[in-house]
C-alpha positions in Angstrom: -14.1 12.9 -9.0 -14.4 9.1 -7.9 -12.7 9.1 -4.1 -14.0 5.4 -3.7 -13.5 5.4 0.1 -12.1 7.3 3.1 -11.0 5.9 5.9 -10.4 7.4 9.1 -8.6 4.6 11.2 -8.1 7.1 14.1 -7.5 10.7 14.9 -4.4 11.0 13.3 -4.3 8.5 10.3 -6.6 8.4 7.0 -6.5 6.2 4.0 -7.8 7.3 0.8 -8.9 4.9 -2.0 -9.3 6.8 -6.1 -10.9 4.5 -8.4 -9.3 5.2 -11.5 -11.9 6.1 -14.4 -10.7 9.1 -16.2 -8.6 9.7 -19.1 -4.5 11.0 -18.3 -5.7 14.1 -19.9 -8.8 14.5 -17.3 -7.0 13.7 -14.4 -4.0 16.0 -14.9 -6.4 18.9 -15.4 -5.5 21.4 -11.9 -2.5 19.3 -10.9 0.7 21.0 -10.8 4.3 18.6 -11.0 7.7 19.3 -9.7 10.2 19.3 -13.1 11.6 16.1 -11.7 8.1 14.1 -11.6 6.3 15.7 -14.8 9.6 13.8 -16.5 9.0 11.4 -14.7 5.4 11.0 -16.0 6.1 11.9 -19.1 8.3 9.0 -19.6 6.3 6.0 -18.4 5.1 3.6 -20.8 2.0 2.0 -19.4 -1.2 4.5 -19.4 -2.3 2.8 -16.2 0.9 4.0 -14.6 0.5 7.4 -15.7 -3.0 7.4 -14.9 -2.5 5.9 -11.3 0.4 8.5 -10.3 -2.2 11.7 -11.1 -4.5 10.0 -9.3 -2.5 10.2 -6.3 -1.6 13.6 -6.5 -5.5 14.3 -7.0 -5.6 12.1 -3.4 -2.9 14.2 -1.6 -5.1 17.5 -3.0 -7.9 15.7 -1.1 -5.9 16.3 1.8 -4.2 19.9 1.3 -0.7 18.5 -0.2 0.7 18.9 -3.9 3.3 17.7 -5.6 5.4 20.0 -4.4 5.0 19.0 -0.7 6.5 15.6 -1.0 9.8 13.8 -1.3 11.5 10.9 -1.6 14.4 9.9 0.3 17.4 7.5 -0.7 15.5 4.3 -0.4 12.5 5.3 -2.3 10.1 6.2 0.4 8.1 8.9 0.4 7.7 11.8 2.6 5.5 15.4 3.4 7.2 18.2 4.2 5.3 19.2 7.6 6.9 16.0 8.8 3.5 13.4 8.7 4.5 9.9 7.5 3.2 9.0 4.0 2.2 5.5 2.0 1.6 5.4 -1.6 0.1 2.2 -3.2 -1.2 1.7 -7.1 -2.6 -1.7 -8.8 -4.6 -1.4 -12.2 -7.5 0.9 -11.6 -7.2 1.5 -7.9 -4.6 3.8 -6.0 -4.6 4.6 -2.4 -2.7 6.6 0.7 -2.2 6.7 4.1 -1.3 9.9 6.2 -0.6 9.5 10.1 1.4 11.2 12.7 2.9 7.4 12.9 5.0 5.3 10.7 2.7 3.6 8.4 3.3 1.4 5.0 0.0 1.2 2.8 -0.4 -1.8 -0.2 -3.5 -2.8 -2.6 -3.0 -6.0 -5.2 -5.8 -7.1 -7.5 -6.7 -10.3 -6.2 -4.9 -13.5 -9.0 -4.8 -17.0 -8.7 -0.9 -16.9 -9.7 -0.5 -15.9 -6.3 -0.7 -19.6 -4.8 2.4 -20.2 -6.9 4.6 -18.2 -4.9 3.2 -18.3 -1.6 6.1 -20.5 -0.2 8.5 -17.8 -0.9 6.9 -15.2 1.6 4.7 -16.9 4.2 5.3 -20.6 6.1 2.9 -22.9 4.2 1.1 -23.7 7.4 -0.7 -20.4 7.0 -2.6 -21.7 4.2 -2.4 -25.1 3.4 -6.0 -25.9 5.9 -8.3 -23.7 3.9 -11.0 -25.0 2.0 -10.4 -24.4 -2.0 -8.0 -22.7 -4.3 -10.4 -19.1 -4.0 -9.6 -19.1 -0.3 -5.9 -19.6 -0.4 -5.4 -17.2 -2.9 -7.3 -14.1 -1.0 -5.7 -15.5 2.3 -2.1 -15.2 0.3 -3.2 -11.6 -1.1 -3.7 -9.9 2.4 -0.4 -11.5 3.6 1.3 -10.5 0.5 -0.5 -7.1 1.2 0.5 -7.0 5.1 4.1 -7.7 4.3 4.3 -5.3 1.3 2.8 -2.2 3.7 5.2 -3.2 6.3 8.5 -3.3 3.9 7.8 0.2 2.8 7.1 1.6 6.4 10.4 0.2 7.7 12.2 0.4 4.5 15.3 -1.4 5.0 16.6 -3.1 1.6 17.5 -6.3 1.5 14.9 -7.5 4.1 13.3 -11.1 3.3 9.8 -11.0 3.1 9.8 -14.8 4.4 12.4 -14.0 7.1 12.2 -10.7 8.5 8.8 -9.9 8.0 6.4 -12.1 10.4 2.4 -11.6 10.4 0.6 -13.3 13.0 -1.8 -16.1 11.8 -5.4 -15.0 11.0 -9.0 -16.1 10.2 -9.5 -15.7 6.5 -12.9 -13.5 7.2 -10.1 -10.9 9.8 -9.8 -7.5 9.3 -7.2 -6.8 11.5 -4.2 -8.6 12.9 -0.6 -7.7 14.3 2.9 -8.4 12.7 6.4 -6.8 13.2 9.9 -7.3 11.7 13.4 -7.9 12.8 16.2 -6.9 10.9 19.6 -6.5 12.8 18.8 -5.9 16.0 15.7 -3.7 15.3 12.5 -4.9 16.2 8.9 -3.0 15.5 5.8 -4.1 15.8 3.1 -3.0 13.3 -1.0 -3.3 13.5 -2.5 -4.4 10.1 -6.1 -3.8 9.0 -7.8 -5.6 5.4 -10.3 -3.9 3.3 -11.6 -6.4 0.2 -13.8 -5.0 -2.7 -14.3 -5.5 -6.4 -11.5 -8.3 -6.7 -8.8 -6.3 -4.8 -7.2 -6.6 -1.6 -6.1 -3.8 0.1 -3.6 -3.6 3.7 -2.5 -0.6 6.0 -0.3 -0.9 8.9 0.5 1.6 11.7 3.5 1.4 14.0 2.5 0.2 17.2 3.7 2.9 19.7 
């Protein structure tokens, strides 16, 4: 069972990272689907995609959940039925979660070049423009795409501009932590951030800060 990493950030929140390896068929051995999702399943194309939504439910076993105990509500977000605050994140051979007491948002990207191209549309270019080659920019790019991407699911608002609404506060490219928060309408939260890189991927988890 390849649980690549656990990660207790405090007392009340824990990120789990799968590292997808197995086959569709080995990973849906003991897990049990709700109607609605095993149609759901059934009816996506990609392998990987199949493949990376059994590996979270083998996550939330980890953790004492099945399908059963989770829900989605009218914007897409997810949700356990005792009332702790859930993340789901997928990208080609990696999934992960995040279960705290708090609102949290949880996001992993494989680490591409093609990034750099579309950098202006979500961060000011002033966040990026002084590092030293293209290698930089793009992992620099990938933890703010990640940040802003954890942070849109956690307050999960539609609409919300990643370049307007969503502001992450300037970091060394070596951090592993910094703080952001968004404003949308009058409503204003503010949001810790932690990094984790490894094997080409970026991954980004943010906690409500109350």
């Amino acid at each position: 069972m390849p649980l690549y990493k656990t990660i207790t950030v405090n007392p009340s929140t824990k990120v789990l990272i799968w590292k997808i390896s197995e086959s569709f068929e080995a990973l849906s051995e003991g897990i049990k689907l709700t109607p609605h999702c095993s149609k759901r399943v059934l009816g996506m194309k990609s392998d990987l995609h199949r493949r990376g939504f059994m590996s979270i439910r083998h996550l939330l076993a980890l953790e004492g959940y099945s399908d059963f105990d989770l829900f989605y509500d009218e914007n897409g977000k997810p949700h356990l039925i005792d009332d702790k605050h859930i993340s789901i994140t997928h990208s080609f051979n990696f999934s992960a979660i995040v279960i705290s007491d708090f609102e949290v948002g949880i996001d992993i990207e494989k680490q591409r070049p093609k990034i750099r191209r579309i950098g202006h549309k979500f961060t000011p270019m002033n966040a990026y423009l002084d590092l030293p080659d293209d290698e930089a920019v793009m992992k620099k790019l990938t933890k703010v795409w990640c940040a802003k991407e954890a942070l849109y699911k956690s307050f999960s608002v539609k609409g919300i501009s990643f370049l307007k609404n969503i502001y992450v506060e300037n970091f060394q490219l070596e951090s592993t932590q910094t703080t952001s928060w968004v404003r949308n309408e009058g409503k204003d939260e503010v949001y810790n951030v932690w990094f984790e890189e490894f094997e080409g991927f970026t991954l980004a988890y943010a906690i409500i800060d109350k």
